[in-house]
C-alpha positions as CSV (number, residue, x, y, z in Angstrom):
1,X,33.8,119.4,98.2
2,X,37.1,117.8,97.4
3,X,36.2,117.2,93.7
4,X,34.3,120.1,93.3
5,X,36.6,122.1,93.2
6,X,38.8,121.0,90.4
7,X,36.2,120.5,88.2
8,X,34.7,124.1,88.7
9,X,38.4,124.8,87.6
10,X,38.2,122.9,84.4
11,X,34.8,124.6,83.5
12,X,36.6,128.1,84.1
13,X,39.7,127.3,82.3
14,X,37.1,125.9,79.5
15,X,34.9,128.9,79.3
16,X,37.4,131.7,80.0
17,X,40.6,129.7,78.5
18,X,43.6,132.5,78.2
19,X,41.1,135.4,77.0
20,X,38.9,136.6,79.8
21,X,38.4,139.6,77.9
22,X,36.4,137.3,75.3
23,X,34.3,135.4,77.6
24,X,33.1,138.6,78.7
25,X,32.1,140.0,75.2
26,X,30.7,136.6,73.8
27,X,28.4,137.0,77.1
28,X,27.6,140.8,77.0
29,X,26.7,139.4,73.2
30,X,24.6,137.0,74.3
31,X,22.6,139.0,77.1
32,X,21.9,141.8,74.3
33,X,20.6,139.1,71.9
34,X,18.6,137.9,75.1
35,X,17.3,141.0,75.4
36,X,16.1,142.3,72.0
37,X,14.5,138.4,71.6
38,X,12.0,139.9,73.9
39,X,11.5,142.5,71.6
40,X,9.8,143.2,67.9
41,X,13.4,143.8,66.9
42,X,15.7,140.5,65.1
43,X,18.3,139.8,67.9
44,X,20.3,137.3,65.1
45,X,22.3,139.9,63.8
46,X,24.4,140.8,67.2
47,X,26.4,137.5,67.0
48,X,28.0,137.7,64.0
49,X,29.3,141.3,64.2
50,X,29.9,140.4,67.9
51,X,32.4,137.2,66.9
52,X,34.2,139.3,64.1
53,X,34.9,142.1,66.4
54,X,36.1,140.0,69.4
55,X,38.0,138.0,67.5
56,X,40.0,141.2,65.4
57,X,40.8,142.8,69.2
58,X,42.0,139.0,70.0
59,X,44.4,138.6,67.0
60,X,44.7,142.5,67.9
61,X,46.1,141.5,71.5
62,X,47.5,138.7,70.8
63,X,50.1,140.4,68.0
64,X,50.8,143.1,70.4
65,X,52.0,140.9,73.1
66,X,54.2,139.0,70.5
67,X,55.7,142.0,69.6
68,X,56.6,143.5,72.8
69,X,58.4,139.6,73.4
70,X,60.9,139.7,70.3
């Protein structure tokens, strides 16, 4: 159990990194593409606009923190 523990750390730290907030939209992305891939409808098309709009409320965030530092 000893060495379990600090590598279920690293996979965290990996997967979640500084932006839990992320994580969680790259999965609710993924579960929806899951989803409609068990449907007639294209599930491609949820990723991109997924990854564009995490990543604007990430630089979004991330600009806003710097701000309120200076």
């Amino acid at each position: 159990m000893t060495h379990l523990q600090p590598f279920l750390a690293g996979v965290w730290e990996f997967l979640v990194g500084d932006d839990w907030r992320t994580a969680l939209g790259v999965v609710l992305a993924l579960a929806l593409s899951a989803v409609l891939a068990t449907t007639t409808i294209a599930a491609w098309w949820i990723m991109p606009p997924a990854v564009i709009g995490l990543l604007a409320l990430s630089i979004h965030r991330a600009t806003r923190e710097a701000s309120r530092h200076d």
